[in-house]
C-alpha positions as CSV (number, residue, x, y, z in Angstrom):
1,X,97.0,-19.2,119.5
2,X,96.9,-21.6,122.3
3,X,94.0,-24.4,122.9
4,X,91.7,-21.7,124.5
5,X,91.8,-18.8,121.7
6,X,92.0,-21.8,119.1
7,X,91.9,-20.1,115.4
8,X,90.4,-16.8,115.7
9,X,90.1,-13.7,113.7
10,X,89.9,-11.0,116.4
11,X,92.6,-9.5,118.5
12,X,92.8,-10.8,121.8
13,X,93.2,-7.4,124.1
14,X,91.3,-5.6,126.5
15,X,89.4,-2.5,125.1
16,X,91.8,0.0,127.2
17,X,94.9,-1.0,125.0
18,X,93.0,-0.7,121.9
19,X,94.3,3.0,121.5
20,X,97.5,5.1,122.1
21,X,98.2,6.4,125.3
22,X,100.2,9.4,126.1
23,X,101.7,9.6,130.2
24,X,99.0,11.7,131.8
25,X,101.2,12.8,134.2
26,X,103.3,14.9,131.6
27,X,100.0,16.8,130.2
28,X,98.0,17.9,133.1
29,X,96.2,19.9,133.5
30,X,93.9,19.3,130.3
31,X,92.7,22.5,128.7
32,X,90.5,20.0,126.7
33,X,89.4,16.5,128.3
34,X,90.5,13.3,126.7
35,X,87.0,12.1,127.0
36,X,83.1,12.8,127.6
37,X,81.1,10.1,129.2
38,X,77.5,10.9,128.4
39,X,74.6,8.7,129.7
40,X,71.6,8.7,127.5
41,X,69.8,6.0,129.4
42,X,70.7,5.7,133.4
43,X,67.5,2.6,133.0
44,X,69.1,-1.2,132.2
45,X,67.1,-4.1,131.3
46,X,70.0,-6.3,133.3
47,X,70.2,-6.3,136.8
48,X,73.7,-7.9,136.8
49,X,74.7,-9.2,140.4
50,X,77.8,-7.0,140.7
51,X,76.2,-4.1,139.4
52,X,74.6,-0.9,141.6
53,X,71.8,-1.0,139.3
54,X,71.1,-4.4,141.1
55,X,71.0,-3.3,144.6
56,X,67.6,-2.1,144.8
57,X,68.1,-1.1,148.5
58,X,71.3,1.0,148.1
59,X,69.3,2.8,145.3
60,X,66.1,3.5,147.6
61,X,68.4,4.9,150.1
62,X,70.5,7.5,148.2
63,X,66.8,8.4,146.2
64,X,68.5,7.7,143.2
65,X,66.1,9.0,140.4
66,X,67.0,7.3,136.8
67,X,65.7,8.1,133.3
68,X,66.5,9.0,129.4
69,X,68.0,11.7,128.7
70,X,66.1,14.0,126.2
71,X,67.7,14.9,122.5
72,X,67.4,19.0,123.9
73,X,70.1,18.2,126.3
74,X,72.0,15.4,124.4
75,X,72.6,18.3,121.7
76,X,73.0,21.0,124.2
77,X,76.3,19.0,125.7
78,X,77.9,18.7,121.9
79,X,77.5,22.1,121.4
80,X,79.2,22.8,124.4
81,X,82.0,20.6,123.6
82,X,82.7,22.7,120.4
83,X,83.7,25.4,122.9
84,X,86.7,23.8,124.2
85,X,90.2,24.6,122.2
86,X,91.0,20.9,120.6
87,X,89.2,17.9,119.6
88,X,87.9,14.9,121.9
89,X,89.8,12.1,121.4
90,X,86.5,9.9,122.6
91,X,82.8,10.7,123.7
92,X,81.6,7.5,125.3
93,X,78.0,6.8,125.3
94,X,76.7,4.7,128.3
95,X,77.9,3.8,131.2
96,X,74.9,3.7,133.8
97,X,72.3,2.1,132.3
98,X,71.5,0.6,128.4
99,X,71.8,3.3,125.7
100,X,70.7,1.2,123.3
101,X,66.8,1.6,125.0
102,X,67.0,5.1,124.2
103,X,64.9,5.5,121.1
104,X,67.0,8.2,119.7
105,X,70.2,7.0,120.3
106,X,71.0,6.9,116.2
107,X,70.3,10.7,115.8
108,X,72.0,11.4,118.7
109,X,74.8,9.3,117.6
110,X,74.4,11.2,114.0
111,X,74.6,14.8,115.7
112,X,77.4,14.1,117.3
113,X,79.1,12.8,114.4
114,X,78.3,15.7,112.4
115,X,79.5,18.1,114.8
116,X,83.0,17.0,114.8
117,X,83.9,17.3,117.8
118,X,85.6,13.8,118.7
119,X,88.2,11.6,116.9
120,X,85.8,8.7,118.3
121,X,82.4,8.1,118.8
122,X,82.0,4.7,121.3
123,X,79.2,2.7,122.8
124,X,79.0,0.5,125.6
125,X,76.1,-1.8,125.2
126,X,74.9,-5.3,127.0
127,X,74.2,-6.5,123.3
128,X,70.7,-7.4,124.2
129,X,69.3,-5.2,121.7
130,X,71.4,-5.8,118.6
131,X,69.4,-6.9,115.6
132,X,69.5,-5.8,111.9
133,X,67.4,-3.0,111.7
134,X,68.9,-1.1,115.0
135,X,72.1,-2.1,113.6
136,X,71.8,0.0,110.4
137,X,71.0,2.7,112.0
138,X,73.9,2.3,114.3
139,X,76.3,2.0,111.5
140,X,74.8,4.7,109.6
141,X,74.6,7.3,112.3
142,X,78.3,7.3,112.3
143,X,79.3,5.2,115.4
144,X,83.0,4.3,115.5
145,X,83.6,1.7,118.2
146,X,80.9,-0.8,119.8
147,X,81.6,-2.6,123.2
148,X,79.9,-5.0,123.7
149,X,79.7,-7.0,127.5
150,X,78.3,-10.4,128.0
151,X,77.1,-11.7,131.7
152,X,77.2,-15.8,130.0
153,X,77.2,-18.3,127.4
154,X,74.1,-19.5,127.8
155,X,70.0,-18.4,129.0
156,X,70.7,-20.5,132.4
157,X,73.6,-18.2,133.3
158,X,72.2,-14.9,132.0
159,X,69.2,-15.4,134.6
160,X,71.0,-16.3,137.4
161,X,73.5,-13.2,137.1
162,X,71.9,-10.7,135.5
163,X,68.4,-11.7,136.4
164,X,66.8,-12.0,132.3
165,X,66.1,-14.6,130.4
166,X,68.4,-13.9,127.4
167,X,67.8,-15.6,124.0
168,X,71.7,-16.2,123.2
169,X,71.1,-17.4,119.7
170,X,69.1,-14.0,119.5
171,X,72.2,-12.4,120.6
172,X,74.9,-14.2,118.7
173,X,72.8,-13.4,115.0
174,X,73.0,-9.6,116.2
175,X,76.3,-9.2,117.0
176,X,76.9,-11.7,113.8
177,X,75.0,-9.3,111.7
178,X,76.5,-5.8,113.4
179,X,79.9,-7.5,112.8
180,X,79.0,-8.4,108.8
181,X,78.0,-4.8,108.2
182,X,80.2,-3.0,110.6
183,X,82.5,-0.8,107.5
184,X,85.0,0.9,109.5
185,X,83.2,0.4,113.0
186,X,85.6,-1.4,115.6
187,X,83.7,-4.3,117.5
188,X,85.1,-5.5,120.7
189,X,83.7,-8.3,123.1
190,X,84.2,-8.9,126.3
191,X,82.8,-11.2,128.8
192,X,83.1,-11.0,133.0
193,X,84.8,-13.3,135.3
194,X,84.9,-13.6,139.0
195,X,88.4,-13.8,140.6
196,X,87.5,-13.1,144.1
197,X,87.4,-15.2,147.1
198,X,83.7,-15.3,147.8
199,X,81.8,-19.2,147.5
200,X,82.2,-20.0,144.4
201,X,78.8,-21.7,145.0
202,X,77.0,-18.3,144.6
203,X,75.1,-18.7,141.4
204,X,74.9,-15.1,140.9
205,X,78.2,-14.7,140.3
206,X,80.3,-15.7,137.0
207,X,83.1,-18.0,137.1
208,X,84.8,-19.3,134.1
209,X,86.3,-22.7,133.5
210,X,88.2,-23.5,130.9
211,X,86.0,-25.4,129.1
212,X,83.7,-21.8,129.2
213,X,86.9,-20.1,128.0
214,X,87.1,-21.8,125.0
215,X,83.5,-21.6,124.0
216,X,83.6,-17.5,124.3
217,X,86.3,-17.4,122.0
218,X,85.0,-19.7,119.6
219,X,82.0,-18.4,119.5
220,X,82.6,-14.8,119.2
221,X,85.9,-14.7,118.2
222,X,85.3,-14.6,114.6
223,X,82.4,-12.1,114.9
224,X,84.4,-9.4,116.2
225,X,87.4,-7.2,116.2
226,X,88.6,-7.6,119.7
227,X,88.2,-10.0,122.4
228,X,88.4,-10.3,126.1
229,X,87.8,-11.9,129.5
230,X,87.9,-9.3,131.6
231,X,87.9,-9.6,135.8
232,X,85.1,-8.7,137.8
233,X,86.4,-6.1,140.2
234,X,85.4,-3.8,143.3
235,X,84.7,-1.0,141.1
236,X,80.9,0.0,142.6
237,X,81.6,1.9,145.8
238,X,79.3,1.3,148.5
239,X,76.7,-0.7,146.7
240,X,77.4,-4.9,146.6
241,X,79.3,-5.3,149.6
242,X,78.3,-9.0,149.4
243,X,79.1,-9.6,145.6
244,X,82.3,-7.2,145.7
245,X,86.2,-9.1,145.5
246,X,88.8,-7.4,147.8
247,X,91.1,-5.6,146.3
248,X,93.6,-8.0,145.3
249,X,96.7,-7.8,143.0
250,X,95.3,-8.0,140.0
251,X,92.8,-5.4,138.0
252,X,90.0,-5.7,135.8
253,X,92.4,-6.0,132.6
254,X,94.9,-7.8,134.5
255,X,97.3,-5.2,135.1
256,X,98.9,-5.4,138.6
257,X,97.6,-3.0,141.1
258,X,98.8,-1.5,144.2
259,X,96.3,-1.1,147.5
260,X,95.9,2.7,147.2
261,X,95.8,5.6,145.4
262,X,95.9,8.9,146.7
263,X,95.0,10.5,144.0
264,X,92.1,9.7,141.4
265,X,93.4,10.1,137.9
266,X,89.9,10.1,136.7
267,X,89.0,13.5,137.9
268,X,91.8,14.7,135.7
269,X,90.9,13.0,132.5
270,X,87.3,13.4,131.7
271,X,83.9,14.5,132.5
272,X,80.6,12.5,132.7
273,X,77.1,13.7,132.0
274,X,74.2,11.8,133.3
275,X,71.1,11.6,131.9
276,X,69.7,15.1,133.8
277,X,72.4,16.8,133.1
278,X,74.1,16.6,136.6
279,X,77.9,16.3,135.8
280,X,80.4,14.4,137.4
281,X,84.6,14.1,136.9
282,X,84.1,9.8,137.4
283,X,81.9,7.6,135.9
284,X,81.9,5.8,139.0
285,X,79.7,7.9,140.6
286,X,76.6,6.5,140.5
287,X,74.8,7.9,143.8
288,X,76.2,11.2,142.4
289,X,77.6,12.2,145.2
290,X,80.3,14.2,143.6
291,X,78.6,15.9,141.3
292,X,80.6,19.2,140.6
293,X,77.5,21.1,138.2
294,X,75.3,20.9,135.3
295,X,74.5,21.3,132.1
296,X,71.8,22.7,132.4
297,X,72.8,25.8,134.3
298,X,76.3,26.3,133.1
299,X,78.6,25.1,130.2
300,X,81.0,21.8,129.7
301,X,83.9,24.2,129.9
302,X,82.7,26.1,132.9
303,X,82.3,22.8,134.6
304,X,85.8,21.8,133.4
305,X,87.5,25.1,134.6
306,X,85.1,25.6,137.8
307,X,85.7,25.7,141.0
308,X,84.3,22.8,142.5
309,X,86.2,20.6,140.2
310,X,89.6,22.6,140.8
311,X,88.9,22.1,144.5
312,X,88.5,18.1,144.4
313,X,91.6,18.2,142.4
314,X,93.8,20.1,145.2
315,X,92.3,18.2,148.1
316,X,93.5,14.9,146.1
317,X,96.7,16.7,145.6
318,X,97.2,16.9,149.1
319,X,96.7,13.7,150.0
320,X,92.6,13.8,151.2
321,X,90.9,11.7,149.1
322,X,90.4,9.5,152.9
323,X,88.5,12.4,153.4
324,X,86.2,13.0,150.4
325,X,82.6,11.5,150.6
326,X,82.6,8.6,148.6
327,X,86.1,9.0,147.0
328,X,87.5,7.7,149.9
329,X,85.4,4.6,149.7
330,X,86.4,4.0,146.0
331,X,88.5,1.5,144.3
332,X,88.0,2.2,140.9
333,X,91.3,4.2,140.6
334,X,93.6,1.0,141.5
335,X,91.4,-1.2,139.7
336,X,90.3,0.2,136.7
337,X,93.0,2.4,135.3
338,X,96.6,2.1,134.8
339,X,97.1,5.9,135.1
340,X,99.0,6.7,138.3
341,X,99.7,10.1,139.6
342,X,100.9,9.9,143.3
343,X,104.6,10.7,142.5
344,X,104.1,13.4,140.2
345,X,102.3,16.1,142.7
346,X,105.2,18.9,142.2
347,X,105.7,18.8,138.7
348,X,101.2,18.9,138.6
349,X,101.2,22.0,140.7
350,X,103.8,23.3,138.7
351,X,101.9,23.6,136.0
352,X,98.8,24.9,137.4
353,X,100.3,27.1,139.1
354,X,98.1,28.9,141.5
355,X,95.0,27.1,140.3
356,X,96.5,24.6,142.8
357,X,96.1,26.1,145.9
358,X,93.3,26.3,148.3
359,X,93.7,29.7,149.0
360,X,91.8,31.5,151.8
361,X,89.1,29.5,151.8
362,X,88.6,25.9,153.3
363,X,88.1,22.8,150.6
364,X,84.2,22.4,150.9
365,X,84.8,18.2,149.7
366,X,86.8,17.7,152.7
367,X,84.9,15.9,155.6
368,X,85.5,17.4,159.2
């Protein structure tokens, strides 16, 4: 340990290198996703600076409509998953908004355990919520994995980039507790940082000395099982233009990047279900704008083997993603992934064999 980490328990990682990988570009096309995304809650209680859900006018003009999603249709979309041929190796619950708001997210979290239909359940949570009693029921329903992301180290902080006034000591005992009764549950904390070139004057944005380094690690680093500062990146297209880093060289888990990818590796990987159903191949997506059907009018695996997601896939294929409504603004797939599938198009089609052709008919995602 250096003079930052100092003498601490958990494993200093970030949360995508927490599991084994296999080269996605030697197993597509998935007859089973490697995950399901599946927003309960599309409402937060943060309105963190980088975030869409803090653009108020972005979200007036794209009539974004947000909400919980009910138990009916949380259960409906894990029954669906028992249709597909293998197990899940994750079903990730939030994304969007805070799941822990939902006021069934343990039986939900329960069904879904008892359905056995994933290796791992996980939950991405602000931590805001966290206390003893919501904790036992977290643990008890059957939750595997717990992420947990912090906008500060302190109230001051918290209100100027996330817009609350957050009681950290509250915070600090619920995570403390979660981590003390936490049996087999994985715990992982992370905490943003701002590497871009904006003023470093903006108070809305996080920027982490050393001296703030040091106190994340001591403080949390013995109340989980992973740790990391992880880097604020251009992952939000077309929301935040002012708050949003260039793309640099550097990613959110600071792997290095490249300036473009021509093909999404998302929209190979996994599907994600907001909170009325409507179904997208990124969790990116948050003006769903490429939404390719939902749950409520088909099945999981007729949205995986369905047109409009076989469609998206060939344009990408062929190099179109400039030409994709919102995919081509996006920057999530240099940023946020390490997946990388630009020089592996032949041996792809290959194996899908005619599912990777157009055909007679002209890709509707493509933009005249």
């Amino acid at each position: 340990m250096d003079e930052t980490t100092g003498n601490i328990q958990a494993v200093i990682q970030a949360r995508v290198n927490s599991s084994e990988k296999v080269a996605l570009e030697d197993v597509v096309p998935l007859r089973t996703p490697f995950s399901a995304h599946i927003d309960v809650s599309s409402v937060c209680n943060f309105k963190c600076s980088f975030c869409f859900q803090a653009d108020t006018e972005r979200i007036k003009a794209v009539n974004l409509k947000r909400g919980m999603m009910s138990v009916e249709l949380f259960k409906r979309i894990v029954d669906d998953l028992k249709q597909f041929p293998d197990r899940f190796k994750k079903v990730k619950i939030g994304n969007h908004g805070e799941p822990t708001l939902h006021p069934n997210l343990p039986e939900m979290i329960a069904y879904l355990r008892d359905a056995g239909v994933t290796d791992t359940i996980e939950l991405f949570t602000n931590g805001s919520k966290l206390e003893p009693v919501l904790n036992q029921k977290l643990i008890g329903a059957g939750i595997n994995r717990i992420n947990i992301s912090l906008e500060g180290l302190d109230s001051e902080t918290y209100e100027r980039v996330a817009g609350v006034k957050q009681d950290m000591n509250a915070m600090v005992e619920g995570i403390r507790h979660l981590y003390s009764i936490r049996c087999e549950c994985r715990i992982y904390v992370k905490i943003a940082n701002y590497i871009g070139m904006l003023d470093r004057n903006d108070s809305t944005i996080l920027v982490l000395s050393e001296e703030d380094r040091t106190r994340f690690f001591s403080r949390f680093g013995n109340i989980c099982d992973e740790i990391y500062v992880e880097n604020v990146v251009p992952q939000w297209a077309r929301t935040q233009y002012d708050k949003q880093n260039e793309v640099g060289i550097t990613g959110m888990y600071g792997q290095k990047i490249r300036n473009y990818k021509q093909i999404c590796p998302f929209i190979f990987m996994y599907l994600h279900f907001n909170w009325d159903g409507s179904t997208s191949p990124c969790t990116l997506d948050w003006a769903k704008r490429v939404l390719i059907g939902n749950v409520k009018e088909v099945s999981v695996t007729e949205i995986w083997n369905g047109e409009r997601l076989r469609l998206l896939q060939v344009a990408q294929m062929d190099f179109q993603r400039h030409r994709i409504d919102f995919c081509n603004d996006c920057n999530a797939p240099m940023v946020c992934c390490n997946e990388d599938l630009d020089g592996h198009v032949a041996a792809i089609r290959s194996r899908m064999g005619q599912r990777s052709e157009t055909g007679n008919i002209n890709n509707p995602w493509l933009e005249t």
